[in-house]
Structures are given as C-alpha cells and as structure tokens.
DRENPA-3360 file (N, C-alpha, C; in nm, 2 decimals, always signed):
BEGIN
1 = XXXXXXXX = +0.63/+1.03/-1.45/+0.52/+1.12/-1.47/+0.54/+1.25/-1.41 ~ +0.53/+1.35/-1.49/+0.57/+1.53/-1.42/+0.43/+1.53/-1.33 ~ +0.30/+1.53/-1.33/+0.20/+1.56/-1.29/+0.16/+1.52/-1.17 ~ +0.13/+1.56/-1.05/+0.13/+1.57/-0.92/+0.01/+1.50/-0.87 ~ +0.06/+1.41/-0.81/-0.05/+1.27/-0.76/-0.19/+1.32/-0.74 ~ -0.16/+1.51/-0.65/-0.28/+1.52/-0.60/-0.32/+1.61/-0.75 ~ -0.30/+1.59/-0.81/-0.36/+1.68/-0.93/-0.47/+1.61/-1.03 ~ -0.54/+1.64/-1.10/-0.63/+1.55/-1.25/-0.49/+1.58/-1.36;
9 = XXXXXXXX = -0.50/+1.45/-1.45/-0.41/+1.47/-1.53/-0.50/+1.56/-1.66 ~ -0.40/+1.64/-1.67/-0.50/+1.71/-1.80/-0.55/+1.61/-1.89 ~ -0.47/+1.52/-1.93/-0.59/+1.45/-2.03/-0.72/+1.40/-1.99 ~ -0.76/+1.39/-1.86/-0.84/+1.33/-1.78/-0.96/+1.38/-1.85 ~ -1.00/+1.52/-1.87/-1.15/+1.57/-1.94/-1.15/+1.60/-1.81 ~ -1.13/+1.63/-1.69/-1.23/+1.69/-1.56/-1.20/+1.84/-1.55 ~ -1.37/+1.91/-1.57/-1.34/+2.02/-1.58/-1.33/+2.09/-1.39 ~ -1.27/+2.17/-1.38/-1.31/+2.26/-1.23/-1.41/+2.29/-1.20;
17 = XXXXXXXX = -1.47/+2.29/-1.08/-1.58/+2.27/-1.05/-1.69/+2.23/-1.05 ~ -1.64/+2.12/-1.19/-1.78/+2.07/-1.19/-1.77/+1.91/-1.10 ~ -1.97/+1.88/-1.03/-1.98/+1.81/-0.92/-1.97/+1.72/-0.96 ~ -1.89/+1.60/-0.91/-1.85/+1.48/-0.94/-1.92/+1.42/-0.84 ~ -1.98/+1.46/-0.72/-2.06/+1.39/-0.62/-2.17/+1.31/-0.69 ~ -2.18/+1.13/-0.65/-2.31/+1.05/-0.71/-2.20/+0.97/-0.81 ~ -2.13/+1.04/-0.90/-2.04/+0.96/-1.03/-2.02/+0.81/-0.97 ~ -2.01/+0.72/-1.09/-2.00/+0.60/-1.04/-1.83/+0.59/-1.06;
25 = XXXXXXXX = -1.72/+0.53/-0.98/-1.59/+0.53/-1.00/-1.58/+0.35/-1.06 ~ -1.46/+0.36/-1.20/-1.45/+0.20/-1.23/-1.28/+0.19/-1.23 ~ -1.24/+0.07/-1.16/-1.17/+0.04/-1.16/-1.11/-0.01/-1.28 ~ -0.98/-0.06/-1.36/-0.91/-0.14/-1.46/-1.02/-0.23/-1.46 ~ -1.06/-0.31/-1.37/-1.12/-0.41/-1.39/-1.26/-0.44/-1.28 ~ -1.33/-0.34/-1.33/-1.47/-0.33/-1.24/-1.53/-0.21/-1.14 ~ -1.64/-0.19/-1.13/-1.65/-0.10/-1.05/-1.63/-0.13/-0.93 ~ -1.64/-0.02/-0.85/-1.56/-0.01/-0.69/-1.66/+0.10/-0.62;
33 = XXXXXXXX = -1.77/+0.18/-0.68/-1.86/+0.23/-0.59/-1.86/+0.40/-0.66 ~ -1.94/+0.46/-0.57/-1.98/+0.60/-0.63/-1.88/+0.70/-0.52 ~ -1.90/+0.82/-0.57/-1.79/+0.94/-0.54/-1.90/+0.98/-0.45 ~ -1.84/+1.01/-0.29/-1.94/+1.06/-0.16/-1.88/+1.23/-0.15 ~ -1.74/+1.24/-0.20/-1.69/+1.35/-0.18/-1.54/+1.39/-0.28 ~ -1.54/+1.51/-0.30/-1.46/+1.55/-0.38/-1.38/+1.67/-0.36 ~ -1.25/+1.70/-0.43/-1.16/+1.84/-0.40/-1.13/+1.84/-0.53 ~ -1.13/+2.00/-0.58/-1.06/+2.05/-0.69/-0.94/+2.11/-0.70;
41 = XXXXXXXX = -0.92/+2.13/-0.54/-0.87/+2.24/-0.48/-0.67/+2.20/-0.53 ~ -0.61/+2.28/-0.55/-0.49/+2.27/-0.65/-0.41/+2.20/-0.57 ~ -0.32/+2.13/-0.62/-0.21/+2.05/-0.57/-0.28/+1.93/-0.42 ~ -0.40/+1.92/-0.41/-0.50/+1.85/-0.31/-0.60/+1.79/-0.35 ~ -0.66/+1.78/-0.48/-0.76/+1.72/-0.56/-0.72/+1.54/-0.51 ~ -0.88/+1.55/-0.48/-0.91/+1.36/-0.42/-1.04/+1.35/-0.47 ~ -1.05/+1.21/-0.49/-1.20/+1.15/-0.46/-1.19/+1.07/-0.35 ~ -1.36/+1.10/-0.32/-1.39/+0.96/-0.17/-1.47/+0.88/-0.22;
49 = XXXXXXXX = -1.42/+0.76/-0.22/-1.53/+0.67/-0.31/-1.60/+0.61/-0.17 ~ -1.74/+0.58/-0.18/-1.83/+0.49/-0.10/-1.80/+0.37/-0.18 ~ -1.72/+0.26/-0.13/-1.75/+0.12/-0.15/-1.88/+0.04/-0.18 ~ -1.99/+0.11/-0.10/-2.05/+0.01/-0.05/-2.09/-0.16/-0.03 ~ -2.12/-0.23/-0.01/-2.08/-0.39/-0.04/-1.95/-0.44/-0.10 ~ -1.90/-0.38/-0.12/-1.79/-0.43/-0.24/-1.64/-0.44/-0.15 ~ -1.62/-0.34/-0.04/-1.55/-0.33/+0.06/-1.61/-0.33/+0.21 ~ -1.74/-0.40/+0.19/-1.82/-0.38/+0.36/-1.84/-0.23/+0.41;
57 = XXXXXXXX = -1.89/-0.17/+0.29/-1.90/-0.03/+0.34/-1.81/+0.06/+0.33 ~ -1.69/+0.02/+0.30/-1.58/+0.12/+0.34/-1.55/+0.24/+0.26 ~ -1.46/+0.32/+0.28/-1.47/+0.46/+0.19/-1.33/+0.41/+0.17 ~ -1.29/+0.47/+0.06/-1.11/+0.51/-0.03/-1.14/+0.63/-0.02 ~ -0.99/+0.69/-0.02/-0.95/+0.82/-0.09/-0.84/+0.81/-0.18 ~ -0.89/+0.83/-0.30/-0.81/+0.84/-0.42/-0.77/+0.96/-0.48 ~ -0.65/+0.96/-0.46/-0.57/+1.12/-0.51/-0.62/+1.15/-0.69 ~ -0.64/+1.26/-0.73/-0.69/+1.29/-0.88/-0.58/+1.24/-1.00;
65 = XXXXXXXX = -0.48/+1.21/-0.93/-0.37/+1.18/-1.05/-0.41/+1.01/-1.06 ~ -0.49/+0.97/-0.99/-0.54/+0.81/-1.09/-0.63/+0.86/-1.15 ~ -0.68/+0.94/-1.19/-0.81/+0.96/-1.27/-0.77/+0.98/-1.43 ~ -0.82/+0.88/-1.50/-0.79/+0.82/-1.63/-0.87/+0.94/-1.71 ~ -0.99/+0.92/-1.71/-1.14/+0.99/-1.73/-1.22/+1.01/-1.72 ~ -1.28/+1.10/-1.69/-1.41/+1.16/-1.65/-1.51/+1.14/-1.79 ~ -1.65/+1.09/-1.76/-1.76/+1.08/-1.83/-1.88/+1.14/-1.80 ~ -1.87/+1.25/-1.81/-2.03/+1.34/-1.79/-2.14/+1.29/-1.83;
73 = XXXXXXXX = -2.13/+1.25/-1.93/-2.26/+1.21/-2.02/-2.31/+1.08/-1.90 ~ -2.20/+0.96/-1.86/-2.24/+0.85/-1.81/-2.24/+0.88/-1.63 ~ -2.18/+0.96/-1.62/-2.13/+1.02/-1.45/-2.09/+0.89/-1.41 ~ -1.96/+0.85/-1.52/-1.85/+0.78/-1.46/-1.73/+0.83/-1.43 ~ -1.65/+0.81/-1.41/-1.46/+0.84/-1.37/-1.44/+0.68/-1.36 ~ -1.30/+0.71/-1.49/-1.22/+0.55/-1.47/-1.08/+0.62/-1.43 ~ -1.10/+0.53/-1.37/-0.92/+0.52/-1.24/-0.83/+0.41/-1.33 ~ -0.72/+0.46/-1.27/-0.57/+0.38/-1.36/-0.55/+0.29/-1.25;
81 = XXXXXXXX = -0.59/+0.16/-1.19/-0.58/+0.09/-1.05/-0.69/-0.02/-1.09 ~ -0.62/-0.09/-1.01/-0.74/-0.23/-1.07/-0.79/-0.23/-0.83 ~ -0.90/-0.28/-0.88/-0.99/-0.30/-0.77/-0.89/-0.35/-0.64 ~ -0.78/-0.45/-0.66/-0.71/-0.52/-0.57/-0.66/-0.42/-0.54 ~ -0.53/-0.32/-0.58/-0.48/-0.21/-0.55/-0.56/-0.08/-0.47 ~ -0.69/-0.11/-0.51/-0.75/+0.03/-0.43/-0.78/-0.08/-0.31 ~ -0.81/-0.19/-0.30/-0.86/-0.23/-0.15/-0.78/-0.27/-0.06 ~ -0.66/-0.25/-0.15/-0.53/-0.24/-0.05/-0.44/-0.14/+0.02;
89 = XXXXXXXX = -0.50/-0.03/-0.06/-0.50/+0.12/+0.01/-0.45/+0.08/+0.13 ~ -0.40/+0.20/+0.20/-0.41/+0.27/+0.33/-0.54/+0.28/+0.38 ~ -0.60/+0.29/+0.50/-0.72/+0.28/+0.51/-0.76/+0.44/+0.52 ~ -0.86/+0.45/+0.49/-0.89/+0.58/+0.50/-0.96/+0.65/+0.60 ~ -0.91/+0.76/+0.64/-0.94/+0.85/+0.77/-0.97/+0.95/+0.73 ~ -1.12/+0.97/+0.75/-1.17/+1.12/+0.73/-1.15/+1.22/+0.81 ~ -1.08/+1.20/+0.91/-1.08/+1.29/+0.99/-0.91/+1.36/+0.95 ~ -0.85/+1.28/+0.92/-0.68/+1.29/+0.89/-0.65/+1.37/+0.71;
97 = XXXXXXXX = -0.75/+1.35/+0.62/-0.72/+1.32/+0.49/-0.69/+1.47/+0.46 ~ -0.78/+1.55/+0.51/-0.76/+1.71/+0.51/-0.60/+1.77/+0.58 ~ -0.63/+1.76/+0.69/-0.48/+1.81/+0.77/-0.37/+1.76/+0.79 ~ -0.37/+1.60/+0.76/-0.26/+1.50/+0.83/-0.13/+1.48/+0.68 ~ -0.06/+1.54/+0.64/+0.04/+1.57/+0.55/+0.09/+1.43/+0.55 ~ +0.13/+1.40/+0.67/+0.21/+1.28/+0.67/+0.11/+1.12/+0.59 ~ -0.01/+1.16/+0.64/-0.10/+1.05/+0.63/-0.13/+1.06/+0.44 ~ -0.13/+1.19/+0.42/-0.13/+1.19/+0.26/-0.03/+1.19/+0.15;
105 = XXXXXXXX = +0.07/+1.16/+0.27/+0.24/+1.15/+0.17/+0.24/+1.03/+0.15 ~ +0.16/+0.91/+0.25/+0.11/+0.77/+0.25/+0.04/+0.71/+0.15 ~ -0.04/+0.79/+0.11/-0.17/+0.78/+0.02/-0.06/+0.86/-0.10 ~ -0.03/+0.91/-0.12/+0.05/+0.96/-0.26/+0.18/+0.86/-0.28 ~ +0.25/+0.80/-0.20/+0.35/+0.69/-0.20/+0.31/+0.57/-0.30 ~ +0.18/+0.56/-0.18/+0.14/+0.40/-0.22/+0.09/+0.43/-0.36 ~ +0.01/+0.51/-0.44/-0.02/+0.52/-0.53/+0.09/+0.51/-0.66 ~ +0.21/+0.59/-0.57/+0.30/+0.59/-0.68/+0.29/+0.68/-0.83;
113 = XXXXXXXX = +0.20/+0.81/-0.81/+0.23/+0.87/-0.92/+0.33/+1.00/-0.90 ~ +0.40/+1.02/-0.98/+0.45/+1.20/-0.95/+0.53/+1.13/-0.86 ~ +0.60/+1.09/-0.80/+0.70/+1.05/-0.68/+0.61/+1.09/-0.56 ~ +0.72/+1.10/-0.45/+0.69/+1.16/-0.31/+0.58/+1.30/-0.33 ~ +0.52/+1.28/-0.22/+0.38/+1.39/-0.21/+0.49/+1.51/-0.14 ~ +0.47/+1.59/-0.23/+0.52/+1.74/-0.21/+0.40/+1.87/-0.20 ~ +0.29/+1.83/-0.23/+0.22/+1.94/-0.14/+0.22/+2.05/-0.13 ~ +0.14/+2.16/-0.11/+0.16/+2.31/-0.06/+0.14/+2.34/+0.04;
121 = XXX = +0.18/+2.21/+0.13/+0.24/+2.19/+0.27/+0.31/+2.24/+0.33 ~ +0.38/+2.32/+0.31/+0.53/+2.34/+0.35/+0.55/+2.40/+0.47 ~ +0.65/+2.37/+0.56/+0.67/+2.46/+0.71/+0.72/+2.54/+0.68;
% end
C-alpha cells in the first residue's frame, strides 16, 4: 500500500476538517466505541477511540490509514481491523501519542499499513 499509515486513504470519503468527535468507530466485525479525539493534521492523522465497556474503559489510538469509511449521514467510521486486532494494540498513551516518534513507529508497525512509520519527524 503507497499511502502513509498516518494518513486517511483517499477513498475513505473523510473530508479535512470536518469533526469526527462523538462518531461511532466499527470494527470488521463489531463496534469498538466512539471517537473522544481526532487529527487531520498531514502525515499524523489518528483517531482516539473511547472503548468504553467493551475494553474496561480503555482508549485506542488508531492511525487514519485503517479508516475504510467515513459515514456522515450515520456518524460512523469503519476501520479495516477486526476488534481482536485493535485490543491487541499497543496500549495507548496520551501523554506519548503526540511527541513520542518511537512510540508511534510502534503503533504504525503493528498496524502494518504503508511499512515503517516515516513521519515528518525527522532530525
């Protein structure tokens, strides 16, 4: 896949700036919770899903390049990941997800899209 883990795939339908905060996120096979937080921001585009019950509360951060589709009309987003795969994530650190390069080359790995996370990181 040419398209950059942290990116929306253009066929996805997600326009720029529009708020994806509240959207319900569905996995392959089920929902997995609503979107608490979002980036558009180029080559860094994520969602933060609230789990809630479904992981004991917990939050994901899912890079835009699993984003299948965006649904305005339903304020869903379907992810290319089945529920077992996101709960097996990396755990997610809000405090790391923004600054920590290394911790998001982790989260772009495991995902597996676009290869290695290359970023507009650079030293």
């Amino acid at each position: 896949m040419t398209e950059h883990v942290w990116s929306y795939p253009s066929t996805s339908g997600h326009l720029a700036g529009a708020d994806l905060t509240g959207y319900r996120v569905e996995a392959t096979d089920g929902s997995i919770g609503k979107v608490d937080k979002h980036s558009d921001e180029v080559d860094a585009a994520y969602l933060v899903v609230d789990t809630g019950v479904w992981i004991f509360g917990k939050e994901v951060l899912l890079p835009a390049g699993t984003v299948e589709r965006v649904d305005p009309a339903e304020k869903k987003i379907y992810v290319s990941r089945t529920k077992e795969q996101i709960k097996d994530a990396p755990e997610f650190h809000r405090e790391k997800h923004l600054a920590d390069t290394q911790y998001r080359e982790e989260i772009g790995i495991y995902y597996g899209i676009g290869g290695p996370f290359s970023g507009g990181h650079r030293a």
